[in-house]
DRENDO-1510 file (C-alpha; in Angstrom, 1 decimal, always signed):
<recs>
REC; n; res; u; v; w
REC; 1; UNK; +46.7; -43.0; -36.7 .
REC; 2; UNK; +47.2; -46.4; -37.2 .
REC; 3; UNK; +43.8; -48.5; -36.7 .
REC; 4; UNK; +44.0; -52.1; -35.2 .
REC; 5; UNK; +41.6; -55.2; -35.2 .
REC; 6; UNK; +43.0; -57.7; -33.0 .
REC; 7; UNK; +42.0; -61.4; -33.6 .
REC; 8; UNK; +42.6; -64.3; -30.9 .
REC; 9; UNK; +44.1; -61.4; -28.9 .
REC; 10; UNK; +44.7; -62.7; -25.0 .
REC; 11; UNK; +45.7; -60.1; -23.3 .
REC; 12; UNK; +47.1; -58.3; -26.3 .
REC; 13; UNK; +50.9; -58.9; -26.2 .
REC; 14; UNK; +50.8; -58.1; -30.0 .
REC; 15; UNK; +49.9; -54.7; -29.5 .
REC; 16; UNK; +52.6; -53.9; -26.9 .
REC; 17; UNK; +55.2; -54.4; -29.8 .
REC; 18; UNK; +52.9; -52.8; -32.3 .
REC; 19; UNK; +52.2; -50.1; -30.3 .
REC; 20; UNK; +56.1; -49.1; -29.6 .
REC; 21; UNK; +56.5; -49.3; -33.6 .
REC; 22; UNK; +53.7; -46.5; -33.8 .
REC; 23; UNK; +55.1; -44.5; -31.5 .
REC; 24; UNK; +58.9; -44.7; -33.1 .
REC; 25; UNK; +57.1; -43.8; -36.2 .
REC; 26; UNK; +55.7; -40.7; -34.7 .
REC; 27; UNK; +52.3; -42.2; -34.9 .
REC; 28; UNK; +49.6; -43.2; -32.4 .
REC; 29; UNK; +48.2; -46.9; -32.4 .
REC; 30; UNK; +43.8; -47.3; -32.0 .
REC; 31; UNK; +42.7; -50.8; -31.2 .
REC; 32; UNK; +39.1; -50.8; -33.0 .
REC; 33; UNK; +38.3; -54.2; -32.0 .
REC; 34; UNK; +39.3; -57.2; -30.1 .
REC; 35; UNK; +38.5; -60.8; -30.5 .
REC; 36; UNK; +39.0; -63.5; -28.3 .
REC; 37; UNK; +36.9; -66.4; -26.2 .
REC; 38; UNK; +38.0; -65.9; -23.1 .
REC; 39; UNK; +36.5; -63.0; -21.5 .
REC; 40; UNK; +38.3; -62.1; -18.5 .
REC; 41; UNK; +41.4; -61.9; -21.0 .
REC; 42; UNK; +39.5; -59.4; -23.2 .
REC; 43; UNK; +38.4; -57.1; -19.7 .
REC; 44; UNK; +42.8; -57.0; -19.3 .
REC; 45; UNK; +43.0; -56.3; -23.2 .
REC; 46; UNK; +40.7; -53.4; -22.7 .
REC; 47; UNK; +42.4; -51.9; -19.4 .
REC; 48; UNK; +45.5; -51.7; -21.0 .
REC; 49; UNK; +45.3; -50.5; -24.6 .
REC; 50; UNK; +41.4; -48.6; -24.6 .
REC; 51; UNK; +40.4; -51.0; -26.9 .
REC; 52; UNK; +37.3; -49.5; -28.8 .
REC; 53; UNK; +35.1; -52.6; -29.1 .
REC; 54; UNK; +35.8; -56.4; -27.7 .
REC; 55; UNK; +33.9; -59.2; -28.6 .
REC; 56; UNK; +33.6; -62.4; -26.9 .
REC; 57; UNK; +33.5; -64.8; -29.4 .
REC; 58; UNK; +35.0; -67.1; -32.1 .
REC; 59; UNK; +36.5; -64.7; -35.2 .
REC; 60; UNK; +34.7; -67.7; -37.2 .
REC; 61; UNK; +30.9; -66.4; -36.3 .
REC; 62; UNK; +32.2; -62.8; -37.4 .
REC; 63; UNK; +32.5; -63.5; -41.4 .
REC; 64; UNK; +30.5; -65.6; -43.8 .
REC; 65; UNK; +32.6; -67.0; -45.9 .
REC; 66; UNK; +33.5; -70.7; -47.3 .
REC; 67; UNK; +36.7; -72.1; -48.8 .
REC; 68; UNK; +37.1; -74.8; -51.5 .
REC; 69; UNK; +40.6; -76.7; -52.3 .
REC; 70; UNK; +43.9; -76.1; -50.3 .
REC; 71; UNK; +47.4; -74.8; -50.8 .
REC; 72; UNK; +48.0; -72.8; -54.3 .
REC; 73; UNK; +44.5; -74.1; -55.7 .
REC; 74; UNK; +42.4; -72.7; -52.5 .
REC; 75; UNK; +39.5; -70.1; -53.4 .
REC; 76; UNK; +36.7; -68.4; -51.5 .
REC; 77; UNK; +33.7; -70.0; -52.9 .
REC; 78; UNK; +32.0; -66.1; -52.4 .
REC; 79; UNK; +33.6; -62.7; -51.5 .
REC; 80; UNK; +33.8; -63.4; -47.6 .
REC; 81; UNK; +31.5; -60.6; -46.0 .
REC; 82; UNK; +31.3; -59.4; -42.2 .
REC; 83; UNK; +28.0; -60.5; -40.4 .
REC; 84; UNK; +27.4; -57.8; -38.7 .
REC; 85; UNK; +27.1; -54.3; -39.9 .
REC; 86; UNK; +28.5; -52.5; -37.4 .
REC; 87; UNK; +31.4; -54.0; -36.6 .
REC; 88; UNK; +31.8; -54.0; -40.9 .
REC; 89; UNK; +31.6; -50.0; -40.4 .
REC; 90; UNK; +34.1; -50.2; -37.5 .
REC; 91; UNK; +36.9; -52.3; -39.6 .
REC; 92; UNK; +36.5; -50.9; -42.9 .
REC; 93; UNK; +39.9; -50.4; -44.7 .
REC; 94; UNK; +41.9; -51.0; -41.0 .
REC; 95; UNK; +45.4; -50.7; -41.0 .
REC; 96; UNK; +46.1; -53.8; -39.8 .
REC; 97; UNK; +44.7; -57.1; -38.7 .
REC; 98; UNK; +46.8; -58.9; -36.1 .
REC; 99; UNK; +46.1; -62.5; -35.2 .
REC; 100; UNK; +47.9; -65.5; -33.4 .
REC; 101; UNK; +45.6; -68.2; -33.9 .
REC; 102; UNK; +45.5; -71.4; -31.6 .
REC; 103; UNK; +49.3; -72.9; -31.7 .
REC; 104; UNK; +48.9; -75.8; -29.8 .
REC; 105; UNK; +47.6; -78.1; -32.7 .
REC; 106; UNK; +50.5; -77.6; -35.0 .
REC; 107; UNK; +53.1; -77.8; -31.7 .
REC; 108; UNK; +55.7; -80.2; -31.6 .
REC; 109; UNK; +54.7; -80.7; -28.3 .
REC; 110; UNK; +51.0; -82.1; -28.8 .
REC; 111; UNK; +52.2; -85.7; -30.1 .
REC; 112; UNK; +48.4; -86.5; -29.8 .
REC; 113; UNK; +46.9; -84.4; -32.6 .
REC; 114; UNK; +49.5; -82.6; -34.1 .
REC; 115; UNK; +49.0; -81.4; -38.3 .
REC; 116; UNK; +45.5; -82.2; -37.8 .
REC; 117; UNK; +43.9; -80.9; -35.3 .
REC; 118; UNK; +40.8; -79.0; -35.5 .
REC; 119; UNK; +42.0; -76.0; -34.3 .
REC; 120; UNK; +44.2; -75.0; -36.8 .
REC; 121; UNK; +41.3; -74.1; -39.5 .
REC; 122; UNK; +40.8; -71.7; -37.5 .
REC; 123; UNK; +43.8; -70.1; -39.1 .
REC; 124; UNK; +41.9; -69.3; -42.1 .
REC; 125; UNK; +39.4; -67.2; -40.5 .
REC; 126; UNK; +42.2; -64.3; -40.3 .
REC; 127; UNK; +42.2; -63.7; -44.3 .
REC; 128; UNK; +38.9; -63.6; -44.3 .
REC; 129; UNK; +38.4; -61.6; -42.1 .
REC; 130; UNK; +41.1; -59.6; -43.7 .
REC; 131; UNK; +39.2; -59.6; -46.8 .
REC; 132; UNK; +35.9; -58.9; -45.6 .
REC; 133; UNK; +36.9; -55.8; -44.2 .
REC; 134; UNK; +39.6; -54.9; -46.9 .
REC; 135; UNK; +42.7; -54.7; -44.5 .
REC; 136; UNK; +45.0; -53.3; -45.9 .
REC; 137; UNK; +47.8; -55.1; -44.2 .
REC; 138; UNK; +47.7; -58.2; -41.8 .
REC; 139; UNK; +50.5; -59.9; -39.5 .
REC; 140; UNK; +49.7; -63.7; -38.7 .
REC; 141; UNK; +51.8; -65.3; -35.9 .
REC; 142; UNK; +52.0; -69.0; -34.9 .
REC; 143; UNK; +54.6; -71.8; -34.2 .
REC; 144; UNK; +57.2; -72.5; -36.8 .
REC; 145; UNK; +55.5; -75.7; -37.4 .
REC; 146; UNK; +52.8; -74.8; -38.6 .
REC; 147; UNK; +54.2; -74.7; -42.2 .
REC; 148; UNK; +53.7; -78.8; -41.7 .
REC; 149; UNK; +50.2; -78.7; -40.8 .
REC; 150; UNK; +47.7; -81.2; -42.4 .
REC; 151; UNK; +45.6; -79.2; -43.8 .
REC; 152; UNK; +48.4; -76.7; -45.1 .
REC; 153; UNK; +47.2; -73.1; -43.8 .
REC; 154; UNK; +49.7; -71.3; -44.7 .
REC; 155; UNK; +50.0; -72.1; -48.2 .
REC; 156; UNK; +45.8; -72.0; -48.5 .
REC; 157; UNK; +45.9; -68.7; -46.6 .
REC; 158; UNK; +48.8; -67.5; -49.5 .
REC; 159; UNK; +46.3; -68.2; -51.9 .
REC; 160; UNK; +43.0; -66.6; -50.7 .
REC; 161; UNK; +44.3; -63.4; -49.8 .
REC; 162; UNK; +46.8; -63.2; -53.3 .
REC; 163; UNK; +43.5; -63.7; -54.7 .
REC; 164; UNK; +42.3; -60.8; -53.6 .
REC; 165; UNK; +45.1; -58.5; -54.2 .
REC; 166; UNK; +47.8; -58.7; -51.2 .
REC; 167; UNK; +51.7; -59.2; -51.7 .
REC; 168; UNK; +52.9; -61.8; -49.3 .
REC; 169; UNK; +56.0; -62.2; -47.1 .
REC; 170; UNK; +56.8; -65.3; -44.8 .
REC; 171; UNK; +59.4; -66.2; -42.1 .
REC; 172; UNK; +60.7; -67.3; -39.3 .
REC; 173; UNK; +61.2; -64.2; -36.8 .
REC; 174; UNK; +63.5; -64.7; -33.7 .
REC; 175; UNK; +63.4; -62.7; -30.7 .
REC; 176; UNK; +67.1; -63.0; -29.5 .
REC; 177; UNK; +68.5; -62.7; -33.1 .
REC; 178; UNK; +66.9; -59.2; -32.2 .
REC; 179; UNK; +68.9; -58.8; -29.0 .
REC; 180; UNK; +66.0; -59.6; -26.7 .
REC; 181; UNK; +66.9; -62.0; -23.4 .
REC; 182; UNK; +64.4; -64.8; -24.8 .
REC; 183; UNK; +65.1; -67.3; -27.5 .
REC; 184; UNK; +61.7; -67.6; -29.2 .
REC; 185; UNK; +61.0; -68.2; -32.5 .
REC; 186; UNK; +57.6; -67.7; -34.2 .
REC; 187; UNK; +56.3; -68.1; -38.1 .
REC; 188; UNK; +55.3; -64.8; -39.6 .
REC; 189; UNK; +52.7; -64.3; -42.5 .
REC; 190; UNK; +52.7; -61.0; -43.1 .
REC; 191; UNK; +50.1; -59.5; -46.5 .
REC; 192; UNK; +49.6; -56.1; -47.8 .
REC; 193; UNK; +47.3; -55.1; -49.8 .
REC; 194; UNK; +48.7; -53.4; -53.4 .
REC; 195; UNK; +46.7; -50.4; -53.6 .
REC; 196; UNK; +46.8; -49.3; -50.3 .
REC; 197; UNK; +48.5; -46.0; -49.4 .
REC; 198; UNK; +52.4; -46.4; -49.7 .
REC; 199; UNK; +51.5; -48.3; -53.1 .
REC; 200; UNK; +53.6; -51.8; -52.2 .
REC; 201; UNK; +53.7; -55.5; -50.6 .
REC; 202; UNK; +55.5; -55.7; -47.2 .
REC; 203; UNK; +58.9; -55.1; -46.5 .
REC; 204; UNK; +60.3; -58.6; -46.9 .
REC; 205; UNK; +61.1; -60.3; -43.4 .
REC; 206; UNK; +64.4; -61.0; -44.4 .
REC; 207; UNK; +64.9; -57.1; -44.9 .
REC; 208; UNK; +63.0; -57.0; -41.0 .
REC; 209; UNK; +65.7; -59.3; -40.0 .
REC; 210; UNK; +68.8; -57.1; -41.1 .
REC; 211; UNK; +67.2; -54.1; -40.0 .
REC; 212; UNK; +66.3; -55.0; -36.5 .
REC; 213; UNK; +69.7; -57.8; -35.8 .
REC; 214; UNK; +71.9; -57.3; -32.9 .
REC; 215; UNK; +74.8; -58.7; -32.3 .
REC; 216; UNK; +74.4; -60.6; -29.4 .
REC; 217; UNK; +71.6; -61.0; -27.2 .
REC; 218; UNK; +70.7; -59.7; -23.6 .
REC; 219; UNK; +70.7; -61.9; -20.5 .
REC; 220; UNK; +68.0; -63.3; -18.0 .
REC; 221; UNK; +69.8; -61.5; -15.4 .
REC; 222; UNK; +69.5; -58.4; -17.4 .
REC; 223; UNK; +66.0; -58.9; -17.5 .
REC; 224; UNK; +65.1; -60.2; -14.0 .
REC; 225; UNK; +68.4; -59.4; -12.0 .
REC; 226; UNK; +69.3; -57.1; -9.9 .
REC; 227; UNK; +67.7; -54.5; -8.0 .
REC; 228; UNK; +65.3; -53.9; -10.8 .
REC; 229; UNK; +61.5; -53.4; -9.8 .
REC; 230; UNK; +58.9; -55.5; -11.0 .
REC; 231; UNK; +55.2; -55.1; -10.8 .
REC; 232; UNK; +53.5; -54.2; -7.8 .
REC; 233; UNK; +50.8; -56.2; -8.6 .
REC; 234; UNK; +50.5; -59.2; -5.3 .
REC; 235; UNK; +49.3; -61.9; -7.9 .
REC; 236; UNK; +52.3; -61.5; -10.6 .
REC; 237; UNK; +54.5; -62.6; -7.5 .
REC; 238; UNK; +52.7; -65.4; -6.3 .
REC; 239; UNK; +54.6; -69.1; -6.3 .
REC; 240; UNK; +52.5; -72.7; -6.9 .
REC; 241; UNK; +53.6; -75.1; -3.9 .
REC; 242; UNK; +56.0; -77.3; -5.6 .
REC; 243; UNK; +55.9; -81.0; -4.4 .
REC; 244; UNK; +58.5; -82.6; -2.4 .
REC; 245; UNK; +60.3; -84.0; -5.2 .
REC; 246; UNK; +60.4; -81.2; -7.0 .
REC; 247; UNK; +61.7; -79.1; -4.3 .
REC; 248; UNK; +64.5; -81.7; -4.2 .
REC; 249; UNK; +65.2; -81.2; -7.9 .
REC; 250; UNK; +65.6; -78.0; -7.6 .
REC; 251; UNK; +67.7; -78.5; -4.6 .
REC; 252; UNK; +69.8; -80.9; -6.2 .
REC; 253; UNK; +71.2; -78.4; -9.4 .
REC; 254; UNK; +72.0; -75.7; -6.9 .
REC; 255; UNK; +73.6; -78.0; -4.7 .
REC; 256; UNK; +75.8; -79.1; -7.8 .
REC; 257; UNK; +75.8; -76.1; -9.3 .
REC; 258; UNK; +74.6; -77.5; -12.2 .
REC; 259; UNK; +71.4; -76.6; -15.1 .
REC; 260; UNK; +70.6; -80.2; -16.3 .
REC; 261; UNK; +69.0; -82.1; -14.1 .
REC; 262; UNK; +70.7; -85.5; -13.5 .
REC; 263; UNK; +68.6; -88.6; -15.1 .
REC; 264; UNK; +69.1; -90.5; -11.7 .
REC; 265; UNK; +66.8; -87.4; -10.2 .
REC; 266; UNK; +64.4; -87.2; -12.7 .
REC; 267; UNK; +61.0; -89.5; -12.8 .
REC; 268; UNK; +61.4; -93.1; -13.3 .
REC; 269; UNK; +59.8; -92.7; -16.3 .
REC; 270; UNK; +62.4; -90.4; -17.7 .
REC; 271; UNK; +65.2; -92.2; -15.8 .
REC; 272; UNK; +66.4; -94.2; -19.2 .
REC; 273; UNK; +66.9; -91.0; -21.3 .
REC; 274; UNK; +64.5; -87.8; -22.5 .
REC; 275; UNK; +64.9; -86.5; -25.7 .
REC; 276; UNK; +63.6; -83.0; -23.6 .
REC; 277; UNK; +66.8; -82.6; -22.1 .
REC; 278; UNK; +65.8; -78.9; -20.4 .
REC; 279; UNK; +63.1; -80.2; -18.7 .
REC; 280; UNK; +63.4; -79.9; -14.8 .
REC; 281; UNK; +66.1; -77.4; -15.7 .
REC; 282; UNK; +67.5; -74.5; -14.0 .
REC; 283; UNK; +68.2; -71.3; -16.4 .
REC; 284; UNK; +71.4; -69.7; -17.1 .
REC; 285; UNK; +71.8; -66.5; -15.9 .
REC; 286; UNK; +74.3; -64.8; -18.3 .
REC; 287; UNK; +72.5; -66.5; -21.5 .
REC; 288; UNK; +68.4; -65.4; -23.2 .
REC; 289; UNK; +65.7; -67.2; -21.3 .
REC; 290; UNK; +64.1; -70.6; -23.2 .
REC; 291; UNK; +60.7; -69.8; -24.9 .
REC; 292; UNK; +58.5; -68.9; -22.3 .
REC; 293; UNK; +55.3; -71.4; -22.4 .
REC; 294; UNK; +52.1; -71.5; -20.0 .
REC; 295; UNK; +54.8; -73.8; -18.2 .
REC; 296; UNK; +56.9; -71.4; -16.8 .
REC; 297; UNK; +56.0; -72.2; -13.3 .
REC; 298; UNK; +56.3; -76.1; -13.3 .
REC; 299; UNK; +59.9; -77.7; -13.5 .
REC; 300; UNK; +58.7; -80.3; -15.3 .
REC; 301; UNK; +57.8; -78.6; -18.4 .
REC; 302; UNK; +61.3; -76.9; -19.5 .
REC; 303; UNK; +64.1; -74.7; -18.4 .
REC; 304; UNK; +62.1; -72.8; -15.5 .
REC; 305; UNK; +64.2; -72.4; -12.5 .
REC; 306; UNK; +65.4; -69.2; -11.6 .
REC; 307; UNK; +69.4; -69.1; -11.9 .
REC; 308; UNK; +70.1; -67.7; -9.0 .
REC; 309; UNK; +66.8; -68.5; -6.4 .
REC; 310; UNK; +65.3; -72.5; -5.9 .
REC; 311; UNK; +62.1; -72.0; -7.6 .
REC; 312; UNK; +60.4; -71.4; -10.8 .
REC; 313; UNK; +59.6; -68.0; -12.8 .
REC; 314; UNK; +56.7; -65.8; -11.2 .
REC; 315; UNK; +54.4; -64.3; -13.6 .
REC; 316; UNK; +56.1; -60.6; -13.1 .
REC; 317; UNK; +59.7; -62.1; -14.4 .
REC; 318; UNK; +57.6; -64.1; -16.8 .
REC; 319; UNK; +55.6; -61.2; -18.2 .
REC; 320; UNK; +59.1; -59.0; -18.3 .
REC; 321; UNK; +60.7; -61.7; -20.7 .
REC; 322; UNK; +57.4; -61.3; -22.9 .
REC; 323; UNK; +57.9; -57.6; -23.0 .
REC; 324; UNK; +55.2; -56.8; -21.3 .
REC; 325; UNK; +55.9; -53.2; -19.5 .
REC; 326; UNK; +56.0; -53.7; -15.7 .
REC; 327; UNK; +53.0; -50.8; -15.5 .
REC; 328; UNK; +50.7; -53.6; -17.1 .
REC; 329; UNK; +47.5; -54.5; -15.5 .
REC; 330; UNK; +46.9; -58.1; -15.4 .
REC; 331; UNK; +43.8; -57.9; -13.6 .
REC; 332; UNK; +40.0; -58.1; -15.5 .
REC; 333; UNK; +38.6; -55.3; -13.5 .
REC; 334; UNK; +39.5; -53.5; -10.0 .
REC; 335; UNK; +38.1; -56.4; -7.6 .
REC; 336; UNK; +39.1; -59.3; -10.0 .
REC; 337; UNK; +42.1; -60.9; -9.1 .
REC; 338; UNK; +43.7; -63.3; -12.1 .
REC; 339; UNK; +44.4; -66.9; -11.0 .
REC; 340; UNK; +48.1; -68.3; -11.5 .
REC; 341; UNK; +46.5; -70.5; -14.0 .
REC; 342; UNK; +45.1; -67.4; -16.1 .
REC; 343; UNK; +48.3; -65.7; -15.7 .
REC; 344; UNK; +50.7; -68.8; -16.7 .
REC; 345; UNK; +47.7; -68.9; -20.0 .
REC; 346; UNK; +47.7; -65.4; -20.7 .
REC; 347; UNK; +51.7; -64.6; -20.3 .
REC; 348; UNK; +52.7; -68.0; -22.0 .
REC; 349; UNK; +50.7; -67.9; -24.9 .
REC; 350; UNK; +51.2; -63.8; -26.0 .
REC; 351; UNK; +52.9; -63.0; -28.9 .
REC; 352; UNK; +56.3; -61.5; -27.5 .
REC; 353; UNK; +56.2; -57.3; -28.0 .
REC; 354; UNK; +59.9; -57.4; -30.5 .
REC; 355; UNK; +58.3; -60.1; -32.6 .
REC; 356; UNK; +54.6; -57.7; -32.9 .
REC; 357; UNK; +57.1; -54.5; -33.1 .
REC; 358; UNK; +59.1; -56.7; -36.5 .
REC; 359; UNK; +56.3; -58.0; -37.6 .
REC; 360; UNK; +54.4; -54.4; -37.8 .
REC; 361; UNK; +57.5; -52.7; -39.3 .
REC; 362; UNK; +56.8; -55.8; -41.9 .
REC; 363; UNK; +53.2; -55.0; -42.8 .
REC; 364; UNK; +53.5; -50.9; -42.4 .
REC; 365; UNK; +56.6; -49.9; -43.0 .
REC; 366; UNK; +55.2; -48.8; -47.1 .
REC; 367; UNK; +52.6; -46.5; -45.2 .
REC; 368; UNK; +54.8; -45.0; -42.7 .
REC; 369; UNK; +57.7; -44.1; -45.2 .
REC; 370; UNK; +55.5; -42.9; -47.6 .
</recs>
């Protein structure tokens, strides 16, 4: 059995790729908790892994704990303890703590608060958490960025939970470097605790890397194409009503049979040069999709059009690039609908299932060999 907590957990795209791990290790996965503000995200958690206990909230109002210093010189001021009992009892000595904190303040796409935004303390409620609860592994996911953030939570995080007994490894994991139609790339802090069973640190990501390369990577067509059936869920299908000038843009690179959209046809404002030069454009068919942000269904926010149809990703093709299975239920409870806007949220921001599935063979491949 290998027992999950779940921080910041959407819709729980982690577990998908953690769960497949589990089952290739002949092993079943129990989600024991799952944290996360938005609760109609948390009811779609639940449907689709039985989740044990979910709890609307911030992971910050689960622990007590206070940091002093950053980087290499950061220290818990205390032992960081769980607030409440029960949910203490519940976590005690989990396998695994998977989290993918806020990205969007350490993104090299917010050029408004970016390395200091607020949201990326709350990085550091994840190891302690962790400790609180004696983890005895944990997988952290965010942006590759965030190595450059302000307040330095990576290297603080490094710090409190080596403090406290956990071997570290670090990375950047790729999905298409895995074979997977999708050219995301995500930072990886993966910790294991010492003295927990299998008696090491994590296997090291380059090690994850080796182990898991292929040697090319499979198509959007592959994916998407075809006859292949995707969800039968209405809503995953649904389309925004583009504007008139988009639906000329999109017009315009099948016309010319071309992917980059012409600066002549793009906004004024973009009309002198872009330095996002896949914005507005269409997606090859024979190559891995872009990374797949809460974007995917506006042209103006990267390389969304379909490469074969003139319009943008639906959520079903969307969710398919995320690994999502096409048997997942999107919707927060049997007459609950999801908006596009929850589904463009909930899809763009999950952690994509071969990155959870590496990043789990990371932090419990000393148990499972053992």
């Amino acid at each position: 059995m290998v027992r999950v907590a779940d921080l910041f957990c959407g819709i729980g795209g982690f577990l998908v790729g953690s769960g497949q791990l589990a089952t290739d290790a002949g092993a079943e996965q129990r989600c024991e908790l799952a944290v996360d503000i938005d609760a109609d995200a948390l009811a779609v958690h639940q449907r689709n892994h039985a989740t044990r206990r979910a709890v609307e909230a911030s992971v910050t109002s689960l622990v007590d704990y206070r940091i002093r210093g950053t980087g290499a010189e950061a220290e818990f001021v205390y032992p960081p303890e769980m607030i409440d009992d029960e949910l203490a009892a519940a976590c005690e000595e989990i396998d695994l703590v998977a989290a993918g904190p806020p990205c969007q303040g350490h993104s090299n796409l917010n050029n408004r608060s970016r390395r200091n935004d607020r949201r990326n303390l709350l990085y550091l409620a994840v190891p302690a958490f962790a400790v609180a609860c004696r983890a005895r592994s944990v997988a952290i996911e965010n942006v590759t960025s965030v190595v450059h953030d302000g307040a330095d939570v990576v290297a603080t995080t490094k710090a409190l939970l080596g403090a406290y007994g956990y071997s570290i490894t670090e990375g950047v994991l790729a999905a298409d470097e895995m074979g997977w139609p999708q050219t995301r790339r995500r930072h990886f802090l993966i910790a294991r605790r010492l003295d927990a069973p299998g008696g090491s640190g994590p296997l090291p990501l380059t090690e994850v890397r080796e182990l898991l390369a292929q040697d090319r990577p499979r198509s959007v067509v592959w994916a998407i194409g075809g006859t292949q059936a995707l969800s039968h869920d209405p809503a995953m299908h649904d389309l925004p009503e583009y504007t008139e000038a988009n639906r000329g843009r999109m017009a315009w690179l099948f016309d010319n049979e071309e992917h980059d959209l012409a600066l002549a046809e793009r906004p004024e404002c973009h009309q002198d040069g872009t330095s996002y030069g896949a914005v507005y454009g269409r997606m090859y068919g024979d190559r891995p999709a872009p990374t797949i942000t809460t974007g995917f269904m506006t042209p103006g926010r990267g390389r969304f059009v379909h490469p074969t149809e003139r319009r943008t990703l639906t959520a079903a093709e969307a969710a398919r690039l995320q690994g999502f299975p096409d048997g997942y239920v999107f919707q927060p409870g049997l007459d609950k609908r999801p908006t596009r806007a929850q589904l463009t949220k909930w899809i763009g921001d999950a952690v994509t299932a071969p990155l959870g599935y590496a990043a789990t063979l990371s932090a419990l491949a000393p148990a499972l060999v053992s």
